[in-house]
C-alpha positions in Angstrom: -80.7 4.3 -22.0 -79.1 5.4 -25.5 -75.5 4.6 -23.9 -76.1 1.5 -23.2 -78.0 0.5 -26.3 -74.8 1.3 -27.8 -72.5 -0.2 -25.0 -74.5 -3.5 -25.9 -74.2 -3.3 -29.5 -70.4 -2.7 -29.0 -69.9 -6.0 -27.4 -72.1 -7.9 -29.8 -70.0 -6.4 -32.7 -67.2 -7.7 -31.0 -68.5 -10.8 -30.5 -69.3 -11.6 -34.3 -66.2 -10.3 -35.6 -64.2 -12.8 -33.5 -61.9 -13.2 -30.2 -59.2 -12.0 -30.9 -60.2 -8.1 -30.5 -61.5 -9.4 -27.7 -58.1 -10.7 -26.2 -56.7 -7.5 -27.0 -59.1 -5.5 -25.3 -58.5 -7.8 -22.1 -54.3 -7.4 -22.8 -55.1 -3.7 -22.4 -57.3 -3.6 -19.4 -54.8 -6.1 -17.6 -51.8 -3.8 -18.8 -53.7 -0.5 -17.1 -54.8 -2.0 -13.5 -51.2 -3.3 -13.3 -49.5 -0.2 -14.1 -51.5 1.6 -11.3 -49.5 4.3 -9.7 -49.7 4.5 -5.9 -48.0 4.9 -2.3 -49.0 3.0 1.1 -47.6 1.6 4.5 -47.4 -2.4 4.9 -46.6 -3.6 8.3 -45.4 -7.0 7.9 -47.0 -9.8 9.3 -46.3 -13.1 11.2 -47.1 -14.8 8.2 -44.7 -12.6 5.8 -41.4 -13.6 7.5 -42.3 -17.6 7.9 -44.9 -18.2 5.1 -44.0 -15.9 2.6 -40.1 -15.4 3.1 -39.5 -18.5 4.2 -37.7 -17.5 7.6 -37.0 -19.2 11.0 -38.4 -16.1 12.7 -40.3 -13.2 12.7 -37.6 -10.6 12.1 -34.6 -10.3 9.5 -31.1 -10.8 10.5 -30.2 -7.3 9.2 -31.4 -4.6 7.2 -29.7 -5.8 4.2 -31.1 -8.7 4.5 -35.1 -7.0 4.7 -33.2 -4.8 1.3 -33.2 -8.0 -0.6 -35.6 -10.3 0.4 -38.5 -7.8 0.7 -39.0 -6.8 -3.4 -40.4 -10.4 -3.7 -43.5 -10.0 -1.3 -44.1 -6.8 -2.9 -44.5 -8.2 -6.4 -47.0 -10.9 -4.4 -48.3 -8.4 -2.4 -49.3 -5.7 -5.0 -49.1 -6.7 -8.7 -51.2 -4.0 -10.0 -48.9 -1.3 -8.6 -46.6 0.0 -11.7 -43.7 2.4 -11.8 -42.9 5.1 -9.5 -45.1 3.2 -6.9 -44.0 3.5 -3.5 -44.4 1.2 -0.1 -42.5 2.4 3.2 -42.6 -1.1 5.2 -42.2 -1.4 9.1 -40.4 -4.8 9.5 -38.6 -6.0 12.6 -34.8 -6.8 12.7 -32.7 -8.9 14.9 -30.7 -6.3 16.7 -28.6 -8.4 19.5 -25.9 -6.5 21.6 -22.9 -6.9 20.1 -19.6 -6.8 21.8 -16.7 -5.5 19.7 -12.8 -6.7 20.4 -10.4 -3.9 20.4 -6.7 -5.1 20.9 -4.7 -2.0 21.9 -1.4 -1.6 19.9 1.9 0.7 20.7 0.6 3.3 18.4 -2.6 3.6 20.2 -0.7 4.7 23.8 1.3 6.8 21.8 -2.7 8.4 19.8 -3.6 9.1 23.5 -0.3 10.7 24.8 0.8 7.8 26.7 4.7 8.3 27.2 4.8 3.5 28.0 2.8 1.2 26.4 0.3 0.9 29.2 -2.8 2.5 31.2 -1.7 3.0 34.3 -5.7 3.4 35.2 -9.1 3.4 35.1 -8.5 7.2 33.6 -6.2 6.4 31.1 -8.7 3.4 29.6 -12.0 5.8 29.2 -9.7 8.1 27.9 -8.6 5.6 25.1 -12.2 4.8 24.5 -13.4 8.1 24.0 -10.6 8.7 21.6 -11.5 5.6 19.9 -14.3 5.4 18.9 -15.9 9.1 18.8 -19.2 7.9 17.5 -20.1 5.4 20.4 -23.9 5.2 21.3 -25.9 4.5 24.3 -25.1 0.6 24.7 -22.7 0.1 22.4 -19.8 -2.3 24.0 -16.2 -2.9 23.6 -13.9 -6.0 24.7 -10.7 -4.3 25.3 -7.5 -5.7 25.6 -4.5 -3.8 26.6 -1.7 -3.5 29.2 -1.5 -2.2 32.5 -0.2 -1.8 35.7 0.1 -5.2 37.7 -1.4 -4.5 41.1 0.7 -6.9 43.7 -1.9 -9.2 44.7 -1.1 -11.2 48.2 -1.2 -14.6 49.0 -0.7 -16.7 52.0 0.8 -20.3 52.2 -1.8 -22.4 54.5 -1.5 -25.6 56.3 -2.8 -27.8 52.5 -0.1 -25.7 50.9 3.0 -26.5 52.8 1.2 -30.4 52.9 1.8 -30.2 49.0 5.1 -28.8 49.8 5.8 -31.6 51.9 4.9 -34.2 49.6 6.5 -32.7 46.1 9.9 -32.5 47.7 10.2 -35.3 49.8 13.0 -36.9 47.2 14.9 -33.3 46.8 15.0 -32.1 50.1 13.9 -34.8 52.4 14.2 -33.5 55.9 12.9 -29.4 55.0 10.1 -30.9 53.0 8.9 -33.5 56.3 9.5 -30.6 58.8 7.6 -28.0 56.2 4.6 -30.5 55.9 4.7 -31.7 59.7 4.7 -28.0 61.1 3.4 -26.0 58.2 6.4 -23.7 58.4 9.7 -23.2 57.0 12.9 -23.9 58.9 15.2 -21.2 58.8 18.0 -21.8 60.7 21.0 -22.3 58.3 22.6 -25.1 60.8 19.0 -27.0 61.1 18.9 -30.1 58.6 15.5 -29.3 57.7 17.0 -25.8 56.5 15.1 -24.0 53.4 17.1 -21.1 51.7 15.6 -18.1 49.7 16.3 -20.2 46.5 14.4 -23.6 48.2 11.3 -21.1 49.4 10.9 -20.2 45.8 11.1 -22.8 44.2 8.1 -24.3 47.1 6.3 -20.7 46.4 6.6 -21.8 42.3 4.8 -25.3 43.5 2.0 -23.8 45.2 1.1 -20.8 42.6 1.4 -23.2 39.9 -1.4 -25.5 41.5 -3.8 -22.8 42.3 -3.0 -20.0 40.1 -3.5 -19.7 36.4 -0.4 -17.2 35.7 -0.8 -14.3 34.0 2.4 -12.5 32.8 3.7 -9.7 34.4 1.3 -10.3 38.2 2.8 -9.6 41.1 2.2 -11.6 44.0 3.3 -11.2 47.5 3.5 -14.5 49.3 3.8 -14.7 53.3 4.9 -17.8 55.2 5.5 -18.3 58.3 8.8 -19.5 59.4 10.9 -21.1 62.4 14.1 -19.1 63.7 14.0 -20.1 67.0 10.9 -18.9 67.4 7.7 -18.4 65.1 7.1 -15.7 62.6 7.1 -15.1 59.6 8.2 -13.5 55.9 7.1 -12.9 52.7 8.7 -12.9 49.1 7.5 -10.8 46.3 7.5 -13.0 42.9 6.6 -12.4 39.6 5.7 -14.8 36.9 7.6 -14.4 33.7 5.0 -16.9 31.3 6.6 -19.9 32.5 7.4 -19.3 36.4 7.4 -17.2 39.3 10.5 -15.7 39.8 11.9 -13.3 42.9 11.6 -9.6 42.3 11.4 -5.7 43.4 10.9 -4.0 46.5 8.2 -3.5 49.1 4.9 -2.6 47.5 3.3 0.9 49.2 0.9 3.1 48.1 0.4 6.8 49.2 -2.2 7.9 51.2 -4.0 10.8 52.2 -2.1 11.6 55.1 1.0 10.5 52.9 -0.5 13.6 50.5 -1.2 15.7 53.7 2.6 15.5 55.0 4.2 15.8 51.3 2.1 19.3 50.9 3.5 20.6 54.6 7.1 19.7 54.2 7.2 21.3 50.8 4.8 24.4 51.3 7.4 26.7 51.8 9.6 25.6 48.5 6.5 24.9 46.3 3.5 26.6 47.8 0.7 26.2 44.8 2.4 22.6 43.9 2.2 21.8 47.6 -1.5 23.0 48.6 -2.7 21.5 45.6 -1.5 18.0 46.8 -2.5 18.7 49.7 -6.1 19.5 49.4 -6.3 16.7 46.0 -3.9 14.0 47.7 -2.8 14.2 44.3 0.3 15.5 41.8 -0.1 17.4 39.0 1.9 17.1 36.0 0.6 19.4 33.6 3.5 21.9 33.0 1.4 24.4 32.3 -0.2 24.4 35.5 1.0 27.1 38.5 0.5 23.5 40.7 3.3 21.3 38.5 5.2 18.8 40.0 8.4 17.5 38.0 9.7 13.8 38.7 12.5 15.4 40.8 9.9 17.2 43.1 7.6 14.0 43.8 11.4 12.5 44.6 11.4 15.0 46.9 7.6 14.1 48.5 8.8 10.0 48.4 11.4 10.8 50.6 9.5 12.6 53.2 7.4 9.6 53.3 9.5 6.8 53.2 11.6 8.4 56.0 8.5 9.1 58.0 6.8 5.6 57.8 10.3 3.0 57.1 12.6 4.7 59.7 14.4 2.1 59.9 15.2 1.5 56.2 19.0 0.7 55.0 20.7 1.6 51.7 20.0 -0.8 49.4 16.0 -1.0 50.6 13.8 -0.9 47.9 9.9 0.8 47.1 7.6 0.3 44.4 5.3 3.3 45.0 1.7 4.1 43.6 0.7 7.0 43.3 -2.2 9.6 42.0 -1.2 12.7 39.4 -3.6 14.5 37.4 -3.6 16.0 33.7 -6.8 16.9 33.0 -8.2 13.5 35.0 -6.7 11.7 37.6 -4.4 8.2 36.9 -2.3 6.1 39.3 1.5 6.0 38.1 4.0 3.1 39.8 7.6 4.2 40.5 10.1 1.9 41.6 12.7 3.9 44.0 15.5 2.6 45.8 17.7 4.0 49.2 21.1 5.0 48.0 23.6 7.0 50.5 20.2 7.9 52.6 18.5 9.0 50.0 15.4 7.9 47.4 16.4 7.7 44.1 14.7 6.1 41.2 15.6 2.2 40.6 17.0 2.4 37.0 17.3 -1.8 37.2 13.4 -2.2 38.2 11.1 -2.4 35.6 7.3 -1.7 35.8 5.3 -4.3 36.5 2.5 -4.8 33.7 0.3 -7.6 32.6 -2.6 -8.3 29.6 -6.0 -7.3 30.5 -9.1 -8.3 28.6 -12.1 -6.4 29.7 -15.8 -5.9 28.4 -16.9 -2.0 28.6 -20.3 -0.3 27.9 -21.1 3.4 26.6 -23.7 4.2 29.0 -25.4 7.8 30.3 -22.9 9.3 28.1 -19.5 7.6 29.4 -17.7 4.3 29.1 -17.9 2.4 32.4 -17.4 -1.6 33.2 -21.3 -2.9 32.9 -22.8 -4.1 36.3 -21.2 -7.9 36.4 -23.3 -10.4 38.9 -22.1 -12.1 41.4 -23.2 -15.2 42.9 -25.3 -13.8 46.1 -27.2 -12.1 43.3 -28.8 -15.6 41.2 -29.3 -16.7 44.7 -31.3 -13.3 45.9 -33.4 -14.1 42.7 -33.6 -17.2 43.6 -31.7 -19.1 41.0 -30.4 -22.7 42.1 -27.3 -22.2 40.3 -25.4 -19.2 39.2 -26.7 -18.5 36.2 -30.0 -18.1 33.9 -31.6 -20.9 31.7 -34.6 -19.2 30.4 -33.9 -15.6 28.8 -37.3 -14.5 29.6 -37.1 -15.5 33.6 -34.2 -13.7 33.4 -34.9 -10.3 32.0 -38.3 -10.6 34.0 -35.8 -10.9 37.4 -33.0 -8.9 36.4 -35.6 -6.1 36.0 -36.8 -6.3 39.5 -33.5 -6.6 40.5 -32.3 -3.7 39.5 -35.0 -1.6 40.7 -34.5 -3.3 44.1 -30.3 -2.0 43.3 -30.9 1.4 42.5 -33.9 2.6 44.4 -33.0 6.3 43.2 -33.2 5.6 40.1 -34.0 8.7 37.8 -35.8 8.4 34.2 -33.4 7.8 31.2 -30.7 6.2 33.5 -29.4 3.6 31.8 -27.9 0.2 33.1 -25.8 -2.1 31.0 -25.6 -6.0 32.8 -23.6 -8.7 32.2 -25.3 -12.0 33.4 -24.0 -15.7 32.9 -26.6 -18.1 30.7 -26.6 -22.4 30.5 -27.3 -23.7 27.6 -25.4 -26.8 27.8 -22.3 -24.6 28.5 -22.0 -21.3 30.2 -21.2 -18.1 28.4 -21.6 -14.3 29.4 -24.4 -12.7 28.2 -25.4 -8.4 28.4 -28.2 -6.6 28.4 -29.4 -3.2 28.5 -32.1 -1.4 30.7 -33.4 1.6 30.6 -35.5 3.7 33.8 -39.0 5.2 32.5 -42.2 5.5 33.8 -41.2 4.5 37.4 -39.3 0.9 36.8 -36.3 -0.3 34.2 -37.5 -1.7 31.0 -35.1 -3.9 29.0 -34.2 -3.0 25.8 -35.3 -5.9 23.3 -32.6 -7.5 20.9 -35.7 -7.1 18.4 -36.1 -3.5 16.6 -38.7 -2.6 14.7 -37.6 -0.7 11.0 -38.8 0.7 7.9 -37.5 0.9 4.5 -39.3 2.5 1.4 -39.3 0.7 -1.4 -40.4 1.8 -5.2 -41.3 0.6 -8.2 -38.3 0.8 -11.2 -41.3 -0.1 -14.0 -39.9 -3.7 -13.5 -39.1 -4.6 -9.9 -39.2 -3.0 -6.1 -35.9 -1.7 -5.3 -35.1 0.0 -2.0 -36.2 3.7 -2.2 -35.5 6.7 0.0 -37.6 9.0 -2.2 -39.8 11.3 0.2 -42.9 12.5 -1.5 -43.2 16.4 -0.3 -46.6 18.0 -0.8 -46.0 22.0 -0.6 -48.1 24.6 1.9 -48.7 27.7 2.1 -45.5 28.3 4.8 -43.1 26.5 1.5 -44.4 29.4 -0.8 -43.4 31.9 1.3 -39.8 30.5 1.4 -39.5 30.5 -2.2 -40.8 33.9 -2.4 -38.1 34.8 0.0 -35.0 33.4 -1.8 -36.3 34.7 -5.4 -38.4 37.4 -4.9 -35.2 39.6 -5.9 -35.2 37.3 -8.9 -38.4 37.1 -10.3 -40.9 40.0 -9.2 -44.5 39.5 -10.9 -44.0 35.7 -10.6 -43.1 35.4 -6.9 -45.6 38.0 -6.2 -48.6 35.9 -7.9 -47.2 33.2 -6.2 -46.8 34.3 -3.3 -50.6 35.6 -3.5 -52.4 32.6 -4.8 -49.7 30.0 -3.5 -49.6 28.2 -6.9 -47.0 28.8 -10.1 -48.7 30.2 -12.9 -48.0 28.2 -15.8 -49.5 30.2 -18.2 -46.9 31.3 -21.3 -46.8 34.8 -21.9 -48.3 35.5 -19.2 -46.3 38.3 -16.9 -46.8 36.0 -14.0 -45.3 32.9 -15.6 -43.0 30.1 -14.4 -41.0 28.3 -16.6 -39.9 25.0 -16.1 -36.2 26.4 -15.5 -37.6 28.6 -12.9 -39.3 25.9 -11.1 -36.4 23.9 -10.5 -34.6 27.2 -9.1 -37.6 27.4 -6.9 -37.7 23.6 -5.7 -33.8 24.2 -5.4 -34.5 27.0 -2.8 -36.9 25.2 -1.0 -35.0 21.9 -0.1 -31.9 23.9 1.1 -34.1 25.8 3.6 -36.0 22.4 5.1 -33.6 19.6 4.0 -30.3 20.9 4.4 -28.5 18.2 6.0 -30.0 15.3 3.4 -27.5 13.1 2.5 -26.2 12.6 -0.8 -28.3 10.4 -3.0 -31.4 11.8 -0.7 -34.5 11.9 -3.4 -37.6 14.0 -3.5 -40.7 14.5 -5.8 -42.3 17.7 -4.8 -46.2 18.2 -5.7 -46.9 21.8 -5.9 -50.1 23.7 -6.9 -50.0 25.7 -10.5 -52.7 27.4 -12.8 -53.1 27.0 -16.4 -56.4 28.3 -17.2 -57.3 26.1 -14.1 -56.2 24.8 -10.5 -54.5 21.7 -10.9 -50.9 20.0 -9.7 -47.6 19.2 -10.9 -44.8 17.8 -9.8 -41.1 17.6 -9.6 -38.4 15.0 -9.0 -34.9 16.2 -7.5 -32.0 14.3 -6.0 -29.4 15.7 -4.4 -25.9 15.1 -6.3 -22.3 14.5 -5.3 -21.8 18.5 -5.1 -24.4 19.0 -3.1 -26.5 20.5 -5.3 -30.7 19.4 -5.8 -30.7 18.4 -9.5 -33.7 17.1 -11.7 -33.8 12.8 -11.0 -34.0 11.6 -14.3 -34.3 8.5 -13.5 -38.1 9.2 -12.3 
């Protein structure tokens, strides 16, 4: 009753002296509640992102962007909270699968020990890729544009191509261009009017690939036609296109086979045994030198002839091969070599050049290896029932390509992971990827939104972003102190290590000193934070005695050396 006598008097003494002690004392009371020191968790909300921040939608476009904008709804949000405040904030971030170009250079083959600036296979790119880029994570994707090997793709003229034929050279070679497009053939009897030569075929062949072919430099293509010689039959022409035609080139196309492998390794065993079983049993070469199984260039020479001879009997000197084959060093790759018949004998065609084009090809770091993702194809929109070959609504589509894929892979195990590339219409068509993943019995897309945190702390005059981790110690922390400087500091580690608190107490035997403390702190983060970055902050609280049980507490951040040091900017 006698304190608040006096409480009332107080404020009537106030009152009659005037307000401006009044004001003062208000100045004071709002300079304490907004200099509150505290730490919480703020999820933000719907509201936050469109309301408050102004945004389109309910996630940030990175987390730079959620760094900057965020200090402001903290002010609003908490503007009693003063320095050395803390907020950790969950926010969401838009975190779309992003395809990275890669165009491969001469120095990169070279990086990879490529002796030609190409891959020769599917061995040679993952091996790139690997080398690349070291760091890759589950999902990640590369666009990858490099050389390789042209496979010689086939092609035969049909009755609307040699109609074409017929009508583009009616002026130039009137009677072979009526008789090509009346018959669908070409006349190949030299005395015949309606005679076509090599150089008149492929200049018709040039006609017809330039109509239905985009060209790509460096693609083989080996184009059959049947002819008239007296009697129906027909012939083919390998051509390649040089950027602005298709021009006449190498030999016959043939790749080995297993019973190719099979024969090489008999013939030879007795003259390269280990060479000659490993083939044999592989049905490939191996051209690590190394290896008790090598194979030089002369020896697979060796094998091409025991082939050749065995399936083109009837070959002539002049003949010529281009050959694919398998080797392995350290993974298996298919190699092209272009031989020719000289004096009975398979040599290597010095004048034929391998056959390479540009490729441009999307790959995905999935289950722990880059692979091609699973592309659609048009039977698949129409198994999901799709009108056209594509999606127009995301959420219809990951809702079906979910289903579809557990329809795909009915073995599925959990963690496998499935990267898909589907095609989407939104007034135009583009590619689109996502990722799946298989838990709980069924795949579950991986959303393009992520949920984040960031903490944030309080300067004194704004919210920056702050890693600072606020460490209370235990009893385990004591113990790991009293481990590192028990050698150092006997009666205060053992009273420590006893009562699990410093004892602050000067002059005491038992005492810790403020230089002590640090070396203890010190101790402690290099046991349980030894990988922290640098930059990484932490304010330890720890128990002490002073007459009494209380706390204290320490701020350290870790510097350029690598050494915990006192944060004096706390």
């Amino acid at each position: 009753m006698k304190n608040t006598f006096y409480l009332l008097m107080l404020f009537i003494g106030i009152a009659i002296t005037g307000c401006e002690p009044m004001e003062d004392i208000h100045n004071d009371i709002d300079e304490k509640i907004s200099n509150v020191e505290g730490s919480m968790d703020y999820t933000l909300q719907e509201e936050d992102y469109t309301d408050n921040l102004g945004l389109s939608f309910t996630s940030f476009d990175s987390e730079d962007d959620a760094r900057e904008l965020i200090p402001a709804l903290l002010s609003d949000l908490y503007p009693a909270l003063g320095k050395n405040s803390s907020v950790n904030v969950t926010f969401n971030v838009y975190d779309p699968i992003r395809v990275e170009e890669y165009v491969v250079t001469a120095t990169d083959y070279e990086a990879v020990g490529l002796t030609e600036n190409y891959f020769s296979g599917m061995g040679d790119i993952v091996d790139f890729l690997q080398f690349q880029f070291p760091q890759a994570e589950q999902g990640d994707y590369v666009e990858l544009t490099y050389n390789t090997l042209a496979d010689e793709e086939a092609y035969m003229l049909n009755d609307a191509d040699f109609s074409l034929i017929g009508e583009e050279f009616e002026d130039e070679y009137p009677d072979p261009a009526s008789s090509a497009g009346e018959y669908g053939n070409f006349e190949r009897r030299e005395t015949n009017d309606a005679y076509w030569s090599n150089e008149m075929i492929l200049e018709a062949i040039n006609e017809v690939l330039l109509e239905n072919i985009d060209g790509v430099e460096g693609q083989k293509y080996n184009v059959s036609y049947d002819i008239y010689n007296g009697s129906a039959g027909t012939e083919s022409m390998t051509v390649q296109f040089n950027g602005n035609a298709y021009v006449a080139v190498g030999g016959t196309p043939y790749e080995l086979t297993t019973d190719d492998y099979d024969l090489a390794g008999a013939e030879l065993a007795e003259a390269y045994p280990e060479p000659a079983g490993n083939a044999a049993q592989y049905h490939s070469f191996a051209i690590d030198e190394d290896s008790e199984n090598y194979w030089s260039m002369d020896m697979i020479l060796e094998a091409f002839n025991i082939v050749l001879k065995e399936n083109f009997p009837d070959a002539v000197d002049g003949d010529k091969f281009e050959i694919s084959y398998d080797v392995y060093s350290g993974g298996v790759s298919t190699k092209l070599q272009a031989v020719i018949l000289q004096d009975g004998t398979y040599v290597i065609d010095e004048s034929a050049a391998v056959s390479t084009i540009e490729e441009t090809k999307v790959f995905a770091f999935t289950n722990n290896s880059w692979n091609t993702p699973l592309i659609l194809e048009e039977e698949d929109y129409t198994e999901m029932g799709q009108s056209y070959p594509n999606f127009d609504d995301e959420d219809e589509a990951i809702y079906k390509l979910a289903i579809f894929l557990e329809n795909r892979f009915p073995y599925a195990q959990d963690g496998d992971f499935v990267a898909l590339g589907y095609d989407f219409y939104s007034g135009e068509t583009t590619r689109e990827y996502a990722n799946f993943v298989f838990e709980d019995g069924e795949f579950n897309y991986i959303p393009s939104v992520v949920e984040s945190s960031l903490q944030f702390g309080n300067d004194g005059t704004q919210w920056v972003p702050d890693n600072t981790i606020r460490y209370s110690l235990s009893g385990a922390d004591y113990g790991i102190i009293a481990s590192a400087l028990e050698d150092d500091y006997g009666n205060p580690v053992e009273s420590m290590e006893n009562y699990s608190n410093f004892d602050r107490r000067e002059g005491n035997s038992a005492y810790w000193s403020d230089e002590m403390l640090l070396e203890a702190m010190q101790a402690l983060l290099n046991e349980i934070a030894p990988n922290a970055e640098v930059g990484q902050q932490y304010v330890l609280t720890f128990d002490i005695y002073n007459g009494t049980n209380t706390t204290e507490s320490l701020s350290l951040i870790k510097d350029e050396s690598g050494t915990w040091v006192l944060n004096n900017e706390e």
